[in-house]
VOBA-123394 format. One record per residue (C-alpha): residue in one letter; x, y, z. Coordinates in steps of 0.1 Angstrom, whole numbers, plus 2048, in hexadecimal, padded with zeros to 3 digits. Layout:
BEGIN
aXYZ;...
# end
This chain:
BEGIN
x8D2CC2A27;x8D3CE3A35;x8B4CF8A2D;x8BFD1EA3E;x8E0D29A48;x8F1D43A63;x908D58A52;x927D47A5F;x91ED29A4A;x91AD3DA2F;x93CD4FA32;x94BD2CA35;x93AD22A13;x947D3EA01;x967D40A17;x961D62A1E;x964D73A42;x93ED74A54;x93DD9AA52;x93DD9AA2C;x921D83A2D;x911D9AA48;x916DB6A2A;x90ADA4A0E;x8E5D9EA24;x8E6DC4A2D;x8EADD0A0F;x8D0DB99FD;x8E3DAB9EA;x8E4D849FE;x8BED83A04;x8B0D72A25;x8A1D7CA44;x8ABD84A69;x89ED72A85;x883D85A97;x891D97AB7;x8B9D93AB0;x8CBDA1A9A;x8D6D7FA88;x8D3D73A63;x8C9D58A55;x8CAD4DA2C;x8B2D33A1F;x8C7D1CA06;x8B6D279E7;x8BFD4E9EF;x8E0D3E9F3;x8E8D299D5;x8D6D449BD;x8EED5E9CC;x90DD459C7;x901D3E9A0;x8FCD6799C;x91FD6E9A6;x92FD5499A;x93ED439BA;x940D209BC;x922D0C9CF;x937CF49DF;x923CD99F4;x908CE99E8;x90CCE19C2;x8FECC49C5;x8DFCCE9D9;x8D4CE19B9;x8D4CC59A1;x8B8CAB99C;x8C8C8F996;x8BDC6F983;x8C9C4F98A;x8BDC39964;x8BCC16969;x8BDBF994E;x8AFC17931;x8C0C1090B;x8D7C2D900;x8BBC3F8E8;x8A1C4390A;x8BDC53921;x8CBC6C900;x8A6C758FB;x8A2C79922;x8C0C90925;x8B4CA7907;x897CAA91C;x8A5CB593C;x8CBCBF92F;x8E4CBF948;x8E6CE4946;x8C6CE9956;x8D2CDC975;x8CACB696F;x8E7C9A975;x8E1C75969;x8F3C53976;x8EFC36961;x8E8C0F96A;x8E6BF095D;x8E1BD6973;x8CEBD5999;x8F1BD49A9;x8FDBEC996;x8DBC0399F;x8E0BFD9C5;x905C099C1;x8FBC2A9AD;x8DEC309C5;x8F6C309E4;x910C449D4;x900C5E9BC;x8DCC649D5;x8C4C6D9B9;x8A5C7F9B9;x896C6C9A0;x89CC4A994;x88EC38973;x889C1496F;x886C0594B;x875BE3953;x885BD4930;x8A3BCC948;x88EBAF957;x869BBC969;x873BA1988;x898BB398B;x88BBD7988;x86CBD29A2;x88ABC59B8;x89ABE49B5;x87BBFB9BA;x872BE79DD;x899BE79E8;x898C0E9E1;x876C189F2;x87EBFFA12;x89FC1AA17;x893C38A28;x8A9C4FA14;x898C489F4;x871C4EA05;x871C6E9F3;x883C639CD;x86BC609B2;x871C409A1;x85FC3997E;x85BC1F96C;x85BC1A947;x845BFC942;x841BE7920;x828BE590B;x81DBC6915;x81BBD3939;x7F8BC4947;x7F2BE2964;x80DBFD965;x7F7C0A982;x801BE8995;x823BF4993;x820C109B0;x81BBF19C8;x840BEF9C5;x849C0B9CC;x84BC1D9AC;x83BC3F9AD;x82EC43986;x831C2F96C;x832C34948;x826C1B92E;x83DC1790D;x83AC258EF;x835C47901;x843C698FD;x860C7490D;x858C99917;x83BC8F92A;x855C7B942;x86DC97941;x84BCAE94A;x844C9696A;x86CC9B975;x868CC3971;x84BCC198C;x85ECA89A1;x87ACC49A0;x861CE09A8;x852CCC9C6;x874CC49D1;x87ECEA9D2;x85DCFA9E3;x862CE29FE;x888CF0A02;
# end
């Protein structure tokens, strides 16, 4: 995941010829900074992708880079609808269902989200399995995973000691999870 690119990359991603990139920096329009001593550009991702949305060029590879995505596993159909109206897909938020553990390892590999919800309903024994498998994989070190616990749930505070980050104890109201994914998003992007 790229975090800064030369303006050759960037007239690659918007299939344009180097020195129009070059003119979009000079003129203001593409921000970014030059390295000190040369004469060379370079344009951090976020100048990048904001520039792309504000003309209306395609992002490409980096589409996906600007999504948070949510990977929902074993949730009923009511949770993930009230989920979504929280954090709409127009607001840059993509979701990937699962049902099952294999089914959860299968989405994980494919769809790479940036945060993943567990409903323990689906069976706590199968959905601790799937928090430990996830957090023993390097590529999911930095995911927030939540769980949604039951009622019944002795400790929900136990639950971090596999590998969930949060968890959230049933009945509970949905904004304040969609609240704890919006600063997940906001730490993910200062860190960009």
């Amino acid at each position: 995941m790229k975090k800064v690119f030369t303006t050759g990359q960037v007239a690659k991603i918007c299939k344009v010829a180097p020195r129009t990139v070059s003119k979009w920096f000079d003129s203001g329009r593409l921000r970014g900074y030059r390295i000190p001593g040369s004469q060379d550009r370079r344009i951090p991702r976020e100048h990048l992708i904001k520039f792309l949305k504000e003309h209306g060029m395609p992002l490409g590879e980096l589409e996906e880079e600007g999504l948070h995505k949510i990977l929902i596993i074993g949730a009923d159909k009511l949770f993930v609808e009230r989920v979504k109206e929280t954090l709409p897909e127009a607001d840059d938020y993509k979701y990937e269902l699962a049902h099952s553990g294999f089914e959860a390892g299968i989405q994980a590999e494919s769809f790479h989200p940036d945060t993943i919800i567990i409903d323990l309903a689906m069976g706590r024994s199968e959905a601790l399995q799937i928090s430990s498998n996830l957090r023993r994989n390097p590529a999911y070190e930095q995911t927030l995973i939540v769980a949604l616990a039951s009622e019944d749930e002795a400790s929900p505070e136990s639950l971090v000691n596999f590998g969930f980050n949060e968890s959230f104890k049933k009945p509970f109201d949905v904004a304040l999870l969609g609240e704890r994914i919006k600063t997940a998003v906001e730490e993910k992007r200062a860190n960009l």
